[in-house]
N, C-alpha and C positions, 0 to 999 in steps of 0.2 A: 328627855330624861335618860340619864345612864343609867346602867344597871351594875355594882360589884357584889362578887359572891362571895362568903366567909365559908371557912373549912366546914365542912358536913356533921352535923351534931351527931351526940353517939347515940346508943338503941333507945327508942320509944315503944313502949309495949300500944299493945292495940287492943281493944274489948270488944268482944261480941255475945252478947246474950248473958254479960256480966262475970265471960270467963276468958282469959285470958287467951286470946287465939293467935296471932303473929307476934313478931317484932320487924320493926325495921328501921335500914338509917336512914335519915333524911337530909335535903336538902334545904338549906335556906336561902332567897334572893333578898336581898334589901334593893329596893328601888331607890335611889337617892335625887331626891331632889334638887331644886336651887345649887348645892355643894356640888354635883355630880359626883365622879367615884374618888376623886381626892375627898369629900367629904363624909364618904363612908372611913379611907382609912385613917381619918381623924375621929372617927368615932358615931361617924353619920347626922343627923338635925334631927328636929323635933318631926320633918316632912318624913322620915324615913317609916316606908311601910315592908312589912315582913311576909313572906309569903314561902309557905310549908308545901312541897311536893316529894313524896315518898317514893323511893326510889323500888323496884320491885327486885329485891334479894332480901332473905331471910340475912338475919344478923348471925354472927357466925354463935357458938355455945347456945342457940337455943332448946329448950326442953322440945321434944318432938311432941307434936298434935295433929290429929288424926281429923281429916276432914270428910270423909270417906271411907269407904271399899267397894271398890266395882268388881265383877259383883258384888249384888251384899245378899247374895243366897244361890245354893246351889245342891245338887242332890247329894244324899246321905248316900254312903256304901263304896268300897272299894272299885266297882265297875264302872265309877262315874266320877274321873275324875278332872278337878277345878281347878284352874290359874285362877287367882284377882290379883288384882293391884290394891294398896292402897295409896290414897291423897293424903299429900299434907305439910309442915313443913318441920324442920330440926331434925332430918333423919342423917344422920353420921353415915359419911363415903362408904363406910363396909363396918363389919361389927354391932348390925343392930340387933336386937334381940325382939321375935314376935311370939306372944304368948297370943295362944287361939284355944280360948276357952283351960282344960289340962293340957294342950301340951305346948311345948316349949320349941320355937325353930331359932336355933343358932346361928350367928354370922351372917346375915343378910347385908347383903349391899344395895345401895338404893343409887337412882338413875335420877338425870334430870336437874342436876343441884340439890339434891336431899329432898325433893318432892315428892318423888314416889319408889316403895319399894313394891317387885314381884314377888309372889310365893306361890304352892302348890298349897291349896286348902286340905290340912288333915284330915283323912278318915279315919284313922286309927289312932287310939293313944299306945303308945311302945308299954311292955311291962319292963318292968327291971328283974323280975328273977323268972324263972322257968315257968310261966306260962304265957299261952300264947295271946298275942296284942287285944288290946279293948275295943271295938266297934263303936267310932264315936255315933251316937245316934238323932235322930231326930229332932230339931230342936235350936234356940240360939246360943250360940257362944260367943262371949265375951272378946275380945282383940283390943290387943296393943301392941307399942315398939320400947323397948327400954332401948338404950345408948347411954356413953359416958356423961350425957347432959339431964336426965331423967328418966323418968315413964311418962308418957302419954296419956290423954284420957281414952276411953275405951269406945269403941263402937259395935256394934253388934252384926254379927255373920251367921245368918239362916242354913242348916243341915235341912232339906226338904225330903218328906218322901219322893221315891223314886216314881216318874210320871205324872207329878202335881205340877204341874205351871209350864210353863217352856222347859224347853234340855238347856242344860250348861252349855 
């Protein structure tokens, strides 16, 4: 049996837990029977069986989704401070935007083909007029990425008392 390939079908979304989690393009083989590959490009036989394998790149314009954040907690307070990452895929070359709980981190650029971005996890929320910054406290904050393709679903990033659990 020969095998001919047809151009690559465009985005198929993916479902997990009955929410939309990747896209990707795929690949189709038609195995051609009896005809061999002169009888795929006449349009293939009744033998012709189709066979789906997904190639592993995010489609390009997808909404960003969040599969992660490593860590996903880390102590509260100015003197203790966290990198995480997060996972996932649709994160825009540069210009994403990460809302962590109130505050807002501008322009992020993400690594890895839109997989993952780094940040510095807030302690503080900024004030806008004369007084001085908000001590974010104890507790879970909300995270996301917006980009020119959407917002994200949210995952949740733990502020721990200082000395509860491992150090950052």
């Amino acid at each position: 049996m020969s095998k001919c390939r047809l151009p690559r079908g465009g985005p198929v979304p993916a479902f997990a837990n009955g929410r939309r989690a990747k896209l990707f393009l795929v690949r189709v083989a038609y195995v051609c029977g009896v005809f061999g590959a002169a009888g795929c490009a006449r349009g293939g036989s009744p033998d012709v069986t189709p066979r789906v394998t997904p190639d592993i790149r995010p489609a390009a314009g997808l909404t960003p989704v969040i599969e992660r954040v490593e860590p996903a907690s880390g102590w509260a307070g100015q003197d203790y401070p966290t990198d995480a990452t997060i996972y996932g895929v649709g994160f825009a070359e540069s210009g994403n935007v990460i809302v962590f709980g109130p505050v807002t981190l501008d322009e992020r650029a993400s690594t890895q083909g839109g997989t993952q971005i780094v940040f510095s996890v807030p302690k503080q929320q900024p004030s806008r007029i004369e007084v001085p910054p908000m001590v974010l406290e104890v507790g879970e904050y909300a995270v996301t990425v917006s980009n020119a393709y959407g917002t994200s679903n949210a995952v949740i990033f733990t502020l721990t008392r200082p000395g509860s659990g491992p150090a950052p």
